[in-house]
C-alpha positions as CSV (number, residue, x, y, z in Angstrom):
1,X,0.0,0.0,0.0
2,X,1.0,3.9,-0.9
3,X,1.5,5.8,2.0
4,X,2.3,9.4,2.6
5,X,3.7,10.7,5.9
6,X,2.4,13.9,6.7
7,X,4.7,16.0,9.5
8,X,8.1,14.8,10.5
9,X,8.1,16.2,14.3
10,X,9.5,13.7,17.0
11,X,6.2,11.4,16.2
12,X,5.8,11.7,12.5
13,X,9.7,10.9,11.6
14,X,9.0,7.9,13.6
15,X,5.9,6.7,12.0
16,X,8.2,7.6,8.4
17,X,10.7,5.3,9.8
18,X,8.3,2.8,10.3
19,X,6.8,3.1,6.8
20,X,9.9,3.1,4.8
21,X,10.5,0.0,6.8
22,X,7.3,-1.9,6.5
23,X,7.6,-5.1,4.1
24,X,4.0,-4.3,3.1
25,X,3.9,-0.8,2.4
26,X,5.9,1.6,-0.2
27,X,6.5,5.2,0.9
28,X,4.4,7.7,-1.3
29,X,5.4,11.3,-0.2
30,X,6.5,13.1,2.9
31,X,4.4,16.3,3.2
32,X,6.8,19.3,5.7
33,X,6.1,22.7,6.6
34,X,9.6,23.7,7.6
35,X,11.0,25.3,4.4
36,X,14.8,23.7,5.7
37,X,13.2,20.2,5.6
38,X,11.3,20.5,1.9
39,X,13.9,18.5,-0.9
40,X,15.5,16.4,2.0
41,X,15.4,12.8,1.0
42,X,12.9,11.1,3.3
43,X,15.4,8.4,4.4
44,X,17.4,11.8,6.3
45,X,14.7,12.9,8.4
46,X,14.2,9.7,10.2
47,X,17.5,8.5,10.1
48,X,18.0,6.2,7.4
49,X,19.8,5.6,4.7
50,X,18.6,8.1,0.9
51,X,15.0,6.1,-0.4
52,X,14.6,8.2,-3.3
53,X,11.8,10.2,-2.2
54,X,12.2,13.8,-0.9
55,X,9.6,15.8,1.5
56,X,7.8,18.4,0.1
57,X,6.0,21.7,1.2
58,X,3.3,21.5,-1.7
59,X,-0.2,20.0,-1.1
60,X,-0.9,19.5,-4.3
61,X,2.2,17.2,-4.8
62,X,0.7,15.2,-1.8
63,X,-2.7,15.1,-3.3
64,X,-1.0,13.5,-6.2
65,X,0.7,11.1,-5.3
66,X,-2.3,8.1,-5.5
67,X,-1.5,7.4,-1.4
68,X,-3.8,4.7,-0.4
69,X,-3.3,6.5,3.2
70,X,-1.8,9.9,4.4
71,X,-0.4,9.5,8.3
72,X,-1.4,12.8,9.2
73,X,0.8,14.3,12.1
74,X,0.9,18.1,12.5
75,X,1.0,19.2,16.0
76,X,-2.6,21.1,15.1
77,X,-5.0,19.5,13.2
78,X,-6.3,21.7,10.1
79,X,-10.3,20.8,8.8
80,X,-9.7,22.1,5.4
81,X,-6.2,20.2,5.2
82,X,-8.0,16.6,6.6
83,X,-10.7,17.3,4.0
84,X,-9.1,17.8,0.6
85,X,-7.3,14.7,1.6
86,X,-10.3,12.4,2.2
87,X,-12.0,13.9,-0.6
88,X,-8.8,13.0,-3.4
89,X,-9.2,9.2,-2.4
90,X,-6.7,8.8,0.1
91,X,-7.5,7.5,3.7
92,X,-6.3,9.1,6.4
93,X,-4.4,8.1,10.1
94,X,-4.1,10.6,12.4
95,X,-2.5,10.7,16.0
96,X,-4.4,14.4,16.1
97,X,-6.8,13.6,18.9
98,X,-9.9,15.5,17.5
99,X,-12.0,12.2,16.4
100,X,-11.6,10.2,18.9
101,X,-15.3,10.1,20.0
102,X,-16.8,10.3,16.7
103,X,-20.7,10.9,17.7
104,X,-19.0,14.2,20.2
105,X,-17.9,16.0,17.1
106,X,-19.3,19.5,16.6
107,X,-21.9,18.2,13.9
108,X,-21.0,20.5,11.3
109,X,-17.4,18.9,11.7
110,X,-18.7,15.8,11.6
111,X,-21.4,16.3,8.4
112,X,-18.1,17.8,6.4
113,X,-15.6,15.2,7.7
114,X,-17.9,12.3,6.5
115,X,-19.1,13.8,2.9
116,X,-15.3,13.9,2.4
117,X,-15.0,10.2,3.3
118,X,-18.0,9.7,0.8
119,X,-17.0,11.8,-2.1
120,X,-13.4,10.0,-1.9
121,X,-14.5,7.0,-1.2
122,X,-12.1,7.0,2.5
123,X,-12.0,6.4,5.8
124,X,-10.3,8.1,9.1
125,X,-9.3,6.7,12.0
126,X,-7.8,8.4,15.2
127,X,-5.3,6.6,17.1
128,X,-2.1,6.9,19.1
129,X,-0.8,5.5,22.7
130,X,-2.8,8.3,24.9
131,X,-5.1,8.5,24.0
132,X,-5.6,5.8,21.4
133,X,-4.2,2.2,22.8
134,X,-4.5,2.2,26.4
135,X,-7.6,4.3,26.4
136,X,-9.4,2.7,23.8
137,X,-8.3,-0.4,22.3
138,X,-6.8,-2.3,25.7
139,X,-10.1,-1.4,27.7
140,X,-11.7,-3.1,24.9
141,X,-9.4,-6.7,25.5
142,X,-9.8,-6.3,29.3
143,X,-13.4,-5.9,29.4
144,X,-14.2,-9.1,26.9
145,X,-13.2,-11.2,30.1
146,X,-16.4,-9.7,32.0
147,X,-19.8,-10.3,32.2
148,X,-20.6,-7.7,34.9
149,X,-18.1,-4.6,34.8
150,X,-18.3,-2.3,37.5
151,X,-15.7,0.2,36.8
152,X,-12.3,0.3,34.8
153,X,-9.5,2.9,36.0
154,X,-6.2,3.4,34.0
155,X,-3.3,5.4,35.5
156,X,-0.7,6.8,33.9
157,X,3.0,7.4,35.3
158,X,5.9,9.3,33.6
159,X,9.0,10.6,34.8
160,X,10.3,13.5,32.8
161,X,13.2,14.3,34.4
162,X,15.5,13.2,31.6
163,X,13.4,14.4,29.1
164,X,15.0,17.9,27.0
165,X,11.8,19.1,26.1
166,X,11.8,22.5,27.3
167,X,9.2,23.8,25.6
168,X,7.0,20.6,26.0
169,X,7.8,20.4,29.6
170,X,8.3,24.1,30.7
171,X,5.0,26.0,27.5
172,X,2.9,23.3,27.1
173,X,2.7,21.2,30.3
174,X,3.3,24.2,32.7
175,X,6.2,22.9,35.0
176,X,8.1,25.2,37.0
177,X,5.7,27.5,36.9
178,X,3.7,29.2,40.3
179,X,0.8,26.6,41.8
180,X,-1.9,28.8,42.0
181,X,-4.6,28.1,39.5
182,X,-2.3,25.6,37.9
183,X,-4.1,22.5,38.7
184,X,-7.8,23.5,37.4
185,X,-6.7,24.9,34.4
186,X,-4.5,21.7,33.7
187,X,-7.1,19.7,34.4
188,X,-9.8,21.2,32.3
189,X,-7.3,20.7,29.6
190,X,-6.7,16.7,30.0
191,X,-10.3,16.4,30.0
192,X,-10.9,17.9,26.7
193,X,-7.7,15.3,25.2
194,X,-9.2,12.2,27.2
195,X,-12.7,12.7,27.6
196,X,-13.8,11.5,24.2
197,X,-11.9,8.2,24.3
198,X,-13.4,7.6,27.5
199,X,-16.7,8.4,25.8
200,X,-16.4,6.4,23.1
201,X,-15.0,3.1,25.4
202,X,-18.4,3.6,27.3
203,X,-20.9,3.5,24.8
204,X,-18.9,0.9,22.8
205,X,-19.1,-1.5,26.3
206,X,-23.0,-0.5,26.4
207,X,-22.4,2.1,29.3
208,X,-22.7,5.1,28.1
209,X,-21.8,8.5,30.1
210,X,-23.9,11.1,31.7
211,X,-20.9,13.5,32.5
212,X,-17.1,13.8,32.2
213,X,-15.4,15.5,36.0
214,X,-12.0,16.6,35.8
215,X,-9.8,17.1,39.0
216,X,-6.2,17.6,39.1
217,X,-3.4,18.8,41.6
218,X,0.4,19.6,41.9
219,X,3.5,19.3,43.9
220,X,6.1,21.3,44.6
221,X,10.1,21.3,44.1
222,X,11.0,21.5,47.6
223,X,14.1,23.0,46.5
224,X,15.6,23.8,43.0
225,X,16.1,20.8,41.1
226,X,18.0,20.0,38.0
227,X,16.6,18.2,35.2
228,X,17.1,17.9,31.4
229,X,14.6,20.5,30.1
230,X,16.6,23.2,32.5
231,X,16.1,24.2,36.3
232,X,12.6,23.6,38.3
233,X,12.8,27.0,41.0
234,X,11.8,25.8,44.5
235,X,8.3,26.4,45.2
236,X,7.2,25.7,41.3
237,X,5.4,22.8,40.1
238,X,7.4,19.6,39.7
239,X,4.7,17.3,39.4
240,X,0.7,17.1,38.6
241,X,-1.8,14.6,38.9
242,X,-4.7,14.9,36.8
243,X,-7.8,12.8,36.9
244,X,-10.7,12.4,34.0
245,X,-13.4,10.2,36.0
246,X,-16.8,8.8,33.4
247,X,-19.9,9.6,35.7
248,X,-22.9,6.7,35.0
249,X,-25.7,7.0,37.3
250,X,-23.8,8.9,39.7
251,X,-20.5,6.9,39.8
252,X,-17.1,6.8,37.9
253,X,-17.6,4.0,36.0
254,X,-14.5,4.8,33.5
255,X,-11.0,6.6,34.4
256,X,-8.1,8.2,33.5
257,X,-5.0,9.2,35.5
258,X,-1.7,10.7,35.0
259,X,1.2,11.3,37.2
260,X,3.7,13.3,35.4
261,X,6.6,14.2,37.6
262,X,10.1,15.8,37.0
263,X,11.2,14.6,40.6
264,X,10.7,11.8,42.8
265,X,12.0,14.1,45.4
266,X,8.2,15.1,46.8
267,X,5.5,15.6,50.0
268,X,5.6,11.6,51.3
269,X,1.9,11.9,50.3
270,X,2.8,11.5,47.0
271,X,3.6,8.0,45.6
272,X,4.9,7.9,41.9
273,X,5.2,4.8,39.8
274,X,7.9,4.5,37.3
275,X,7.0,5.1,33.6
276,X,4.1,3.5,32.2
277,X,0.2,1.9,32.8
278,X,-1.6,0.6,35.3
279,X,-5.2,-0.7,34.7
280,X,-7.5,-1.6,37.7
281,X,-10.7,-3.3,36.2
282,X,-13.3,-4.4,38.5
283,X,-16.3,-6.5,37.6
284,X,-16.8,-10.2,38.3
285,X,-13.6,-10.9,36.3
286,X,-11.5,-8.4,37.9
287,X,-7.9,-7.6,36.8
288,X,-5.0,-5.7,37.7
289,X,-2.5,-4.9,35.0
290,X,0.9,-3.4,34.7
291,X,2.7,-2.2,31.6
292,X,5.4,-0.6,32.0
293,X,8.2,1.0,30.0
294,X,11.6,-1.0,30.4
295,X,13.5,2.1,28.9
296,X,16.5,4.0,31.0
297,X,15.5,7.4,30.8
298,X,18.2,9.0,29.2
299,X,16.7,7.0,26.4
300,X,13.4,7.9,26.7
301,X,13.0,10.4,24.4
302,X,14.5,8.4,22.0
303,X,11.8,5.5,22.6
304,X,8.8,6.8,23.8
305,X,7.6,8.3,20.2
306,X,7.4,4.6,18.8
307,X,4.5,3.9,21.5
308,X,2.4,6.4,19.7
309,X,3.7,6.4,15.7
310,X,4.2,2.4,15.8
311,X,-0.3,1.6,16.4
312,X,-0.6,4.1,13.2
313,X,1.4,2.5,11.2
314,X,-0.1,-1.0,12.1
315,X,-3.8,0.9,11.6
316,X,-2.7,1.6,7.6
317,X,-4.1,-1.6,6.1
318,X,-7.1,-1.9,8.4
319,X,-8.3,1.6,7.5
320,X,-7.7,1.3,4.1
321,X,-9.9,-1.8,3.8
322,X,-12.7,-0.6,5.8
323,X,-15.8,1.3,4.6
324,X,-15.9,5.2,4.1
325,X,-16.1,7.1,7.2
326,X,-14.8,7.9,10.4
327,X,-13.7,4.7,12.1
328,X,-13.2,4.0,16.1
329,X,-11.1,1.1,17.3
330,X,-14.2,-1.1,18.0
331,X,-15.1,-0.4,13.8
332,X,-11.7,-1.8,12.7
333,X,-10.4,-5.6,13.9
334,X,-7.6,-6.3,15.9
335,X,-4.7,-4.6,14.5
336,X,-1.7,-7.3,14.0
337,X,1.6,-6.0,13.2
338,X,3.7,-6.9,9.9
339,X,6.6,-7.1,12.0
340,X,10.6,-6.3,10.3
341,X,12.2,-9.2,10.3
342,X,16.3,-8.9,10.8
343,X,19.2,-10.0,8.7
């Protein structure tokens, strides 16, 4: 299958990696906006060796290029861009979180999102590692063991201390900055990213939500502390806990947790797991799992993007063989990997 990698940022030149790769698929196009990046042989911005194919800052050269799929990747998502692809006959994965929970959509996003998918003939699908696997599709496994599920909480633990992500860490997530306010505003933000999966989980299981509650709260450096990104001034945040709880008849029955932390070094009242999933399920099959993330953490960085770039890849052939529209992980069947063999 043709495949065009749109956006080569930390995730996107993963998932081009992984196509180039990929016994069953042939790399189409490779779609930048930086101007420095436009020319450059695909095989240089994910690390490989010259494939033939250079990026490209023109559109209409994507559009072109008879993709079976685009792996869309910008850090925003743009309507008009998602449309014109759908609409030339190209299907589209995305790790951009908007369509998650298809029947949520504004419906004039949704009514022009799926006469794309019907005038080209395409489908979309929405996926990713969080949200995407372990809010979506690994509920899905764990709760085909139940008959009676009472509630299903996943938590989320990351240490970012060795990540060099300044402006991830320090812009986007807010760390080192004053407490005040911090927490609210955080988590008003995680539940607009993981309330739709959570959504969509539910009324896939037959359970579906009256309400989405959002809490979160922070600790403190209790002195300056050090890590990759740059310096964490005593009395600034150093970790936050955010929590996105699915309300059914007036309990959580679905929920999300993160633990993000640059510092272990916290208030006793604060127990942090190392990097990666826990998922408590509850029912009269109940379950505790574990996944964690057996990566040191100066490599982290280096990992970590596979977890997210790695299920879109796998979601290529699936989407492409499905019927026009916008897909969730219960639409498509178990994804099974075309693994690289070595030597």
């Amino acid at each position: 299958m043709k495949v065009v990698q749109w956006a080569t940022g930390n995730i996107g030149s993963r998932a081009l990696r992984g196509v180039i790769e990929h016994p069953e698929l042939s790399l189409a196009g490779v779609y930048v906006n930086a101007a420095d990046k436009a020319g450059v042989d695909a095989g240089k911005l994910c690390g490989l060796p010259d494939t033939g194919v250079t990026a490209t800052a023109d559109i209409a050269d994507v559009l072109a290029a008879g993709a079976d799929c685009v792996l869309y990747m910008p850090r925003l998502m743009d309507l008009g861009e998602v449309c014109r692809i759908l609409e030339s006959g190209a299907n589209v994965v995305t790790t951009c979180g908007t369509f998650h929970h298809p029947a949520g959509l504004d419906p004039q996003v949704r009514e022009r999102v799926e006469a794309a998918c019907s005038r080209g003939g395409t489908s979309l699908h929405a996926t990713g590692s969080s949200p995407g696997f372990i809010t979506e599709a690994l509920p899905l496994v764990l709760a085909s063991l139940q008959r009676r599920l009472d509630s299903l909480a996943i938590s989320e633990s990351a240490d970012l201390s060795r990540r060099n992500s300044p402006e991830l860490l320090f812009g986007i997530m807010g760390f080192g900055t004053p407490p005040a306010e911090f927490a609210r505003e955080r988590a008003a933000h995680i539940a607009a990213s993981f309330g739709p999966s959570l959504r969509q989980v539910a009324e896939d299981l037959g359970l579906p939500l009256d309400s989405i509650e959002s809490d979160g709260e922070c600790a403190v450096a209790p002195g300056p502390v050090t890590i990759a990104a740059g310096t964490i001034p005593a009395g600034t945040v150093a970790a936050q806990r955010m929590t996105v709880s699915g309300v059914r008849g007036g309990r959580t029955v679905l929920s999300f947790q993160s633990t993000w932390y640059c510092t272990a070094d916290l208030d006793p009242a604060w127990r942090v797991r190392d990097t990666g999933w826990h998922v408590s399920v509850a029912g009269d099959a109940p379950l505790e799992v574990s996944l964690l993330l057996p990566v040191p953490l100066d490599r982290m960085a280096e990992v970590s993007p596979g977890y997210t770039a790695n299920r879109a890849v796998n979601a290529v052939r699936a989407v492409c063989e499905a019927p026009p529209g916008i897909l969730t992980a219960r639409d498509l069947p178990h994804l099974v990997s075309a693994l690289v063999t070595e030597g």
